[in-house]
PAZAPA-4460 file (N, C-alpha, C; in steps of 0.05 Angstrom, whole numbers, plus 32768, in hexadecimal, padded with zeros to 4 digits):
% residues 189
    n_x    n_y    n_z   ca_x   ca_y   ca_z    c_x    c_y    c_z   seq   type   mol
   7F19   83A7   81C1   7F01   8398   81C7   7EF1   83A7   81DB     1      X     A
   7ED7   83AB   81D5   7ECC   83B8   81E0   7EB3   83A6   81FD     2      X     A
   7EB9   83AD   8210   7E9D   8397   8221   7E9B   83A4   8238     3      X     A
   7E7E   83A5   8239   7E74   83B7   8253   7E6A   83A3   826A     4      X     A
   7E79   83BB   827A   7E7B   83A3   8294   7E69   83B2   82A2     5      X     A
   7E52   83A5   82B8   7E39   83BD   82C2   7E41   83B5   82E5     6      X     A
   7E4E   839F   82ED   7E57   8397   8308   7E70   8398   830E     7      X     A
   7E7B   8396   8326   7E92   8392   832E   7E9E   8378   8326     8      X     A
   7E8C   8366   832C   7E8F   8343   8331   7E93   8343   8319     9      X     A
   7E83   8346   8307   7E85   8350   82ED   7E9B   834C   82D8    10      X     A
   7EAC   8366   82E1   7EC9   836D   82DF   7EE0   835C   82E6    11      X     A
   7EDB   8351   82FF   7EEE   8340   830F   7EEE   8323   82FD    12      X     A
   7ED0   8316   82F8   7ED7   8301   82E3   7EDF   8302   82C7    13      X     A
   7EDC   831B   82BA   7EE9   8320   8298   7F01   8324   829D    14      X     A
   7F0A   8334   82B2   7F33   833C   82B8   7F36   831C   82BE    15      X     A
   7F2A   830B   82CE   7F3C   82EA   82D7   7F38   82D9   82B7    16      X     A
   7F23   82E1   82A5   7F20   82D4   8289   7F36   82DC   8279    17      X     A
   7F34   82F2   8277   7F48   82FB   8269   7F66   82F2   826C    18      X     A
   7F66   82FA   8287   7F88   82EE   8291   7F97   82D8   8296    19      X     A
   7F76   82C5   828F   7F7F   82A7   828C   7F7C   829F   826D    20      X     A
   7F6E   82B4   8257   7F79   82A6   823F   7F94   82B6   823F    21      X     A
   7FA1   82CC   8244   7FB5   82DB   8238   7FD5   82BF   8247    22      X     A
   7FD5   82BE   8260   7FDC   82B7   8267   7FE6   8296   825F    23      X     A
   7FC5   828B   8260   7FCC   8266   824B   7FD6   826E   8225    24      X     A
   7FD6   8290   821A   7FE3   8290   8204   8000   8296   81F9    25      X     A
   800F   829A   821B   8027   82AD   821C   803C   828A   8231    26      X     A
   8028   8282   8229   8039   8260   8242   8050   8261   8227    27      X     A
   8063   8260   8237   807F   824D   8224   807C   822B   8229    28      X     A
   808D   8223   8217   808D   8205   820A   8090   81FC   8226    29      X     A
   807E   81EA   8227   807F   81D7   8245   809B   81C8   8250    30      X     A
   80A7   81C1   825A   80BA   81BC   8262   80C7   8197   8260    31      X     A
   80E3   8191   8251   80E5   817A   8246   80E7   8166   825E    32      X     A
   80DA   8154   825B   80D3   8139   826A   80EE   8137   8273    33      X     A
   80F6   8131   8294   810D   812A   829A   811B   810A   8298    34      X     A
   8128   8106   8282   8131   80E6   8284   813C   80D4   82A3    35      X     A
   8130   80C0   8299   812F   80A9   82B4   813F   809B   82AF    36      X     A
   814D   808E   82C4   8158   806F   82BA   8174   8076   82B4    37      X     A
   817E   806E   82A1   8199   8075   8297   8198   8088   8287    38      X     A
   818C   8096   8285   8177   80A9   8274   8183   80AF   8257    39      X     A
   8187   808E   824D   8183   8090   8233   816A   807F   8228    40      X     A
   8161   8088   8214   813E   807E   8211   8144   8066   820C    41      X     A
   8159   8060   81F5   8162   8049   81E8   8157   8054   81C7    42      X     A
   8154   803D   81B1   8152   8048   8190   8130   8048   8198    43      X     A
   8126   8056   8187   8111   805F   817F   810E   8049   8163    44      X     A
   80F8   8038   8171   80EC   8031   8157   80E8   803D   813C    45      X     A
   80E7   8035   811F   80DA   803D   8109   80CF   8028   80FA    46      X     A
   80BD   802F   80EF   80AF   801B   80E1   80C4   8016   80C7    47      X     A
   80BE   8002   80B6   80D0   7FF5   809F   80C2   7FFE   808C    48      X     A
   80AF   7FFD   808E   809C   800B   8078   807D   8022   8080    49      X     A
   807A   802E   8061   8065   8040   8076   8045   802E   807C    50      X     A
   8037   8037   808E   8024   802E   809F   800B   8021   8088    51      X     A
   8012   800D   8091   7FF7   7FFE   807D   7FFF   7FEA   8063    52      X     A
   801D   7FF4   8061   8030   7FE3   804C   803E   7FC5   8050    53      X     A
   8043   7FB2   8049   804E   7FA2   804F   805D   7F98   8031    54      X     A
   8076   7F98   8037   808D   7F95   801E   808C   7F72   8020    55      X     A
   8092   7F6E   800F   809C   7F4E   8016   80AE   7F4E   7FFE    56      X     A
   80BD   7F37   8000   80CF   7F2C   7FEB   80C0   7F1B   7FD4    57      X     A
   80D0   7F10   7FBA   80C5   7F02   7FA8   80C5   7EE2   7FB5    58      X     A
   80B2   7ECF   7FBA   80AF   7EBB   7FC1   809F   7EBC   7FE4    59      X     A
   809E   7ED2   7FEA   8095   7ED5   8003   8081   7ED5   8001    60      X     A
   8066   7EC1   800D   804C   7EC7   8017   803C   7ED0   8020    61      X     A
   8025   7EE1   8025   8018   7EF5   8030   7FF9   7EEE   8029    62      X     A
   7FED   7EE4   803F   7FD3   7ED9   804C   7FBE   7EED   8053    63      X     A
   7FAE   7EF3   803A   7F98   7F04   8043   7F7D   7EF3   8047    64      X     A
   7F6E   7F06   8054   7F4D   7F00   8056   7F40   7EFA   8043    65      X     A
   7F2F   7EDE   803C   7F1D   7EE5   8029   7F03   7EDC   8029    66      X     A
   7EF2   7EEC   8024   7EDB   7EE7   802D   7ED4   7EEA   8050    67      X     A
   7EC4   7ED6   804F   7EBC   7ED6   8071   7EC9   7EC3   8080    68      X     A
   7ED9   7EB0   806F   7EDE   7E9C   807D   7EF7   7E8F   806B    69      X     A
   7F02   7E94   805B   7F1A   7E88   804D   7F31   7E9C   8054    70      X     A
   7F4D   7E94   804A   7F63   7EA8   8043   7F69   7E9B   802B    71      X     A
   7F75   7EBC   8020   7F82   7EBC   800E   7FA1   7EB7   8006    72      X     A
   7FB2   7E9F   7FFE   7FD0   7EAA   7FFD   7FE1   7EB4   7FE0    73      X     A
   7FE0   7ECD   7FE7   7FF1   7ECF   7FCC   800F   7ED6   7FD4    74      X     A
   801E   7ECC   7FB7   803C   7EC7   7FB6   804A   7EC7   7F98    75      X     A
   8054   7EE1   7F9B   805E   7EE5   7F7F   8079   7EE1   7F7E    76      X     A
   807A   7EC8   7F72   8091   7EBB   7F6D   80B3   7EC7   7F65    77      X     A
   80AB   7EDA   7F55   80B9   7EF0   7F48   80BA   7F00   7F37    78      X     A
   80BF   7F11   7F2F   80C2   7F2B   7F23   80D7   7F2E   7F0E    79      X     A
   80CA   7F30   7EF6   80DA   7F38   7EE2   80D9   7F4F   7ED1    80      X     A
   80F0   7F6B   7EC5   80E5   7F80   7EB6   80EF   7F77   7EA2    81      X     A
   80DF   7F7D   7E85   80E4   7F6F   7E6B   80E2   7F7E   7E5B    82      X     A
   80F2   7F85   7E46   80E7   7F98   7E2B   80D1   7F89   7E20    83      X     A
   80CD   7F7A   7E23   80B6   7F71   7E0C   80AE   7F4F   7E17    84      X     A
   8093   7F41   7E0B   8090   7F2B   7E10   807E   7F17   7DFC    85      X     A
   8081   7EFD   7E04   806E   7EF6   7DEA   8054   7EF9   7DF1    86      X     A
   804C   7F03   7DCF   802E   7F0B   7DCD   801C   7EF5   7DD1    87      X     A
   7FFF   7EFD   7DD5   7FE5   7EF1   7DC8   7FE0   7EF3   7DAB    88      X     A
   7FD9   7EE9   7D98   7FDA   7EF2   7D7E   7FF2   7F0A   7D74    89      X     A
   800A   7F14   7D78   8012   7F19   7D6C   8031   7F11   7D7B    90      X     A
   804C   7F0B   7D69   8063   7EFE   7D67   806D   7F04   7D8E    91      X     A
   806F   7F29   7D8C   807A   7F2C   7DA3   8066   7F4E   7DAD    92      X     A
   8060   7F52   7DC0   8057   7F66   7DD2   806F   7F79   7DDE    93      X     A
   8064   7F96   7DDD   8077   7FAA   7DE1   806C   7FBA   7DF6    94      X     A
   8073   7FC6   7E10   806D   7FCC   7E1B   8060   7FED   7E19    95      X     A
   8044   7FF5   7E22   8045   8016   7E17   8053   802E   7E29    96      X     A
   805A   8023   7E3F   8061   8034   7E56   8082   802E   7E57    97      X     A
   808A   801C   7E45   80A8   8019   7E51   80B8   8001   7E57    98      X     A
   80AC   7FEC   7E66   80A9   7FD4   7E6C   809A   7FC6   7E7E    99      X     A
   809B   7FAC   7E74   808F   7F9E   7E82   8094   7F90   7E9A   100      X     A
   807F   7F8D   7EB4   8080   7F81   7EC6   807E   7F6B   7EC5   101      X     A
   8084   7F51   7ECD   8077   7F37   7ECB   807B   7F24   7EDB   102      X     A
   806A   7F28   7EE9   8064   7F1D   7F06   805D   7EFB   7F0B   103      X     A
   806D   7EEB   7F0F   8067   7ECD   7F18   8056   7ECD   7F32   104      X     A
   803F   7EC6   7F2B   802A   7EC1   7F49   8024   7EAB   7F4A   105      X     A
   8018   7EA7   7F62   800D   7E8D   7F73   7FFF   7E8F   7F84   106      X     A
   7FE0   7E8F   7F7B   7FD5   7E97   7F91   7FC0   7E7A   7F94   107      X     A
   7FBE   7E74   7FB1   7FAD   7E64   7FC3   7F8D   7E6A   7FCC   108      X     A
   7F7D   7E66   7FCE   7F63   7E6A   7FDC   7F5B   7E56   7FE8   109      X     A
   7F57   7E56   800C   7F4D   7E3E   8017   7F30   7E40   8020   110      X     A
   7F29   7E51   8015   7F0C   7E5C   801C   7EF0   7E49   800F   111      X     A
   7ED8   7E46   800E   7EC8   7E2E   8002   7EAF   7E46   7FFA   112      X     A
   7EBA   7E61   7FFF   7EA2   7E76   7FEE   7EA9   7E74   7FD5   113      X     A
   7EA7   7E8F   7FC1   7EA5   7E93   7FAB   7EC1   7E97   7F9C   114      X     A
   7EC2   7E91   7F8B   7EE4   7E9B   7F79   7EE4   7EBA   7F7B   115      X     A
   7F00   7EC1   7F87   7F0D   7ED5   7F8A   7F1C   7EDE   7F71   116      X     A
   7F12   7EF7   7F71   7F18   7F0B   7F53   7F30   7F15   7F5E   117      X     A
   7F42   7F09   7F40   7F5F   7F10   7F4B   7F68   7F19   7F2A   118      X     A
   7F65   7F32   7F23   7F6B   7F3C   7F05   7F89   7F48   7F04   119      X     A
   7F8F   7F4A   7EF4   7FA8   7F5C   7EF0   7FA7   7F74   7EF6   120      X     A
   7F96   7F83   7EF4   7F8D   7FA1   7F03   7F8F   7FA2   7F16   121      X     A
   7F91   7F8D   7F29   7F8A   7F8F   7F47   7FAE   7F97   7F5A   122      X     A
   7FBB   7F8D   7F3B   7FD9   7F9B   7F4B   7FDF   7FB5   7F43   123      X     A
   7FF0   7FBE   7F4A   7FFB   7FE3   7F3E   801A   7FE8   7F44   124      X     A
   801A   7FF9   7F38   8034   7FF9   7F33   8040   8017   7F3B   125      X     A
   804F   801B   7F4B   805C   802E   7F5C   807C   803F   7F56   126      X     A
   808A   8055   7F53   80A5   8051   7F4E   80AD   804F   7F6C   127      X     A
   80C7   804F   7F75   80DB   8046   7F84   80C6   804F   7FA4   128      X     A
   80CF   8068   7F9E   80BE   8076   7FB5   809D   806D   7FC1   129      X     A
   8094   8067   7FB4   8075   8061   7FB3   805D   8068   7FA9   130      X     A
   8065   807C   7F96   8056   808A   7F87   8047   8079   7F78   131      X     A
   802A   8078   7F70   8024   8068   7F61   801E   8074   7F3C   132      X     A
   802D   805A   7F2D   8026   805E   7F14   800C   8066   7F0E   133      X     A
   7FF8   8074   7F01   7FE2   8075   7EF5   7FD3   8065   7EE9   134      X     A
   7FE4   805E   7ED8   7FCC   8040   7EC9   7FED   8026   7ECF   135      X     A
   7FDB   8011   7ED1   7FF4   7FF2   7EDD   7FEE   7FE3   7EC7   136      X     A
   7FD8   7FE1   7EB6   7FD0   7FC9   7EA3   7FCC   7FE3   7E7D   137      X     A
   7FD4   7FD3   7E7A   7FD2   7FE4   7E5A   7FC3   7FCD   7E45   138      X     A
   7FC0   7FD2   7E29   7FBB   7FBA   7E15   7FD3   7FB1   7E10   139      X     A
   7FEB   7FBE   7E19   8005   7FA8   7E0F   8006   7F90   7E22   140      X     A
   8001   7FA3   7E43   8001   7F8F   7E55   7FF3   7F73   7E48   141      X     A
   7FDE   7F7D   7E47   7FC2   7F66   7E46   7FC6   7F51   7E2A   142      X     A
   7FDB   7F5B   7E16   7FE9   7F4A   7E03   7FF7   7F33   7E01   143      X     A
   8001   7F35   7E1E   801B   7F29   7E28   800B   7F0F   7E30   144      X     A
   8020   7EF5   7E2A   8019   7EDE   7E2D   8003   7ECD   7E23   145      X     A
   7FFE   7EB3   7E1E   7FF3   7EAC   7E1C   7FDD   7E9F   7E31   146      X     A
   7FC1   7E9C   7E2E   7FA8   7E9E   7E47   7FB4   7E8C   7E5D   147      X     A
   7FC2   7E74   7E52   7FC8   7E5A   7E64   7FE3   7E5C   7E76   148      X     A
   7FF0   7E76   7E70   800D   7E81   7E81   8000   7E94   7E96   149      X     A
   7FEA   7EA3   7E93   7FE1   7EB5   7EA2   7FCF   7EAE   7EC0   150      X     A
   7FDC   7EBD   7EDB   7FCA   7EB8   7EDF   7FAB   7EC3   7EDC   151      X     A
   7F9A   7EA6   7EE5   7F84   7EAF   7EE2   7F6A   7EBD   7EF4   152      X     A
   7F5A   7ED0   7EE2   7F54   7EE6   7EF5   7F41   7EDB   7F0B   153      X     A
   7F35   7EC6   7F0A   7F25   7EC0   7F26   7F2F   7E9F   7F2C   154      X     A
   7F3E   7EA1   7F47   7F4B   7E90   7F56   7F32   7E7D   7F66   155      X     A
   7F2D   7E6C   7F5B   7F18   7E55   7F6F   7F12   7E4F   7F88   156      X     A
   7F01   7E52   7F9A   7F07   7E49   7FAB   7F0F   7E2B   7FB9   157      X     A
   7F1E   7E2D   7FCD   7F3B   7E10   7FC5   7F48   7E0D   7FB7   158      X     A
   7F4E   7E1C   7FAB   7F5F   7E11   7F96   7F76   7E2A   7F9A   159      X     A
   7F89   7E1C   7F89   7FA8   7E26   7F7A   7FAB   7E2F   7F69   160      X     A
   7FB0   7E49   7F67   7FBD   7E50   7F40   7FD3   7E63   7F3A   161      X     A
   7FE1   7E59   7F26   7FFB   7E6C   7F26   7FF7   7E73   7F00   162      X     A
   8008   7E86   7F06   800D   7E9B   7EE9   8016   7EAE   7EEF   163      X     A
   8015   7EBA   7ED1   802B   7EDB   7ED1   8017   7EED   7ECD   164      X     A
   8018   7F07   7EDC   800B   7F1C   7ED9   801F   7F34   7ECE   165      X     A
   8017   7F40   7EBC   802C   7F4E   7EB3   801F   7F65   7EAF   166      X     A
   8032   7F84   7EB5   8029   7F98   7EC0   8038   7FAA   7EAA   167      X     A
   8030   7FC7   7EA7   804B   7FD7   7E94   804B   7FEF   7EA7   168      X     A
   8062   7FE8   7EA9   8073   8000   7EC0   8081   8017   7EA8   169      X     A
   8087   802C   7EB2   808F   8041   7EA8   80B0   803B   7EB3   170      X     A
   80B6   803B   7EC0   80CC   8034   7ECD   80D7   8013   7ECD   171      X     A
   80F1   8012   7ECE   80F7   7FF4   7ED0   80FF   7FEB   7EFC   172      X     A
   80F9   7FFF   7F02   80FC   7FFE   7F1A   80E0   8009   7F2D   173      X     A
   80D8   7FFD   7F3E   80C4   8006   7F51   80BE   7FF4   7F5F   174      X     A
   80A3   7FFA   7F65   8094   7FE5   7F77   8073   7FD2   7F6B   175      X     A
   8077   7FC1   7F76   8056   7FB7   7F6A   804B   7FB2   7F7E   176      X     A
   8033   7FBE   7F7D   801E   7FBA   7F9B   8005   7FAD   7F8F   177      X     A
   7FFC   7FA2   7FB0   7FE0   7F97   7FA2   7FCA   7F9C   7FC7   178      X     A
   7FC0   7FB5   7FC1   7FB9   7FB7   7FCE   7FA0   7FA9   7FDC   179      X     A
   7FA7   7FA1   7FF8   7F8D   7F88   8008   7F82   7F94   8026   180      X     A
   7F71   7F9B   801D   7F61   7F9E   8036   7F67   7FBE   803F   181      X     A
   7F76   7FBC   8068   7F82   7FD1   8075   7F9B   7FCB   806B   182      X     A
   7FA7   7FC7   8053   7FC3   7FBC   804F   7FCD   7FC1   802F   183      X     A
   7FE4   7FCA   8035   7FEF   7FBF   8010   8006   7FAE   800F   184      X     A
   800A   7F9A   7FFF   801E   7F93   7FF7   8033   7F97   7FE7   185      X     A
   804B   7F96   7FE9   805A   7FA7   7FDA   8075   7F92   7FD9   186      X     A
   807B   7F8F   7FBB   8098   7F82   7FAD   80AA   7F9A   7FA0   187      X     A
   80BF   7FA1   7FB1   80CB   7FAA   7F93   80D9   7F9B   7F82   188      X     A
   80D9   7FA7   7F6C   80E8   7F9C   7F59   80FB   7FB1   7F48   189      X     A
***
């Protein structure tokens, strides 16, 4: 590196620059915090799940926001994987991915705005790890059951409604999420 120095003073401040970056680049690892106390920390927290997830069980409740001024409670009763189920117009429905999910819900709105859009798309479908499936709803899905077993896609405000939402998983094992807000929800099954 080439730099022309025309002063003394000059000189004296590029040699103290220099020897304070070379110097802050040659520092070894700072030195480990000396333990206090009985100087054991105790366990280290870990979270149960990763950040933003919340697992719950089948029959467990989970109270979101809705609107400006209501909550939402949804509660999926339980979880079933099925080779197959009864159709809409035809005897029985086959799953295209493998099988079927089929989800008992219950969902609440105490809100006095507008009916909350609650479709079958709005859940997904994950394997074990958390990976998410690609597509959660297929035309087999959307075969399955008849209109009056299902739930239905916009929940009233005040009101109660339960039904099955049924999903085609590639897998007979994973997770079903339904993602809300800063949050997801998550059942395995």
């Amino acid at each position: 590196m080439a730099v022309r120095l025309t002063t003394v003073r000059g000189t004296v401040a590029a040699v103290a620059t220099v020897a304070a970056l070379v110097a802050g680049c040659s520092a070894g690892p700072a030195p480990a915090p000396t333990p206090t106390g009985s100087g054991s920390p105790g366990p280290v927290p870990t979270p149960s799940a990763p950040l933003g997830e919340r697992p719950l069980a089948t029959g467990e409740s989970a109270s979101l926001p809705s609107g400006t001024e209501g909550t939402l409670t949804l509660t999926v009763q339980d979880i079933d994987v099925v080779e197959s189920c009864p159709g809409r117009g035809v005897p029985t429905a086959e799953p295209e991915l493998g099988h079927f999910v089929v989800l008992d819900v219950t969902v609440s709105s105490d809100g006095t705005e507008e009916p909350v859009h609650l479709p079958p798309g709005a859940f997904h479908l994950a394997d074990t790890s958390g990976a998410l499936q690609r597509v959660s709803t297929t035309d087999a899905s959307w075969s399955c059951f008849e209109d009056a077993e299902l739930l239905p896609a916009f929940v009233p405000a005040g009101q109660t409604v339960t039904g099955k939402v049924v999903l085609d998983a590639a897998s007979p094992h994973g997770q079903v999420r339904y993602p809300a807000g800063e949050e997801t929800l998550v059942w395995a099954y």
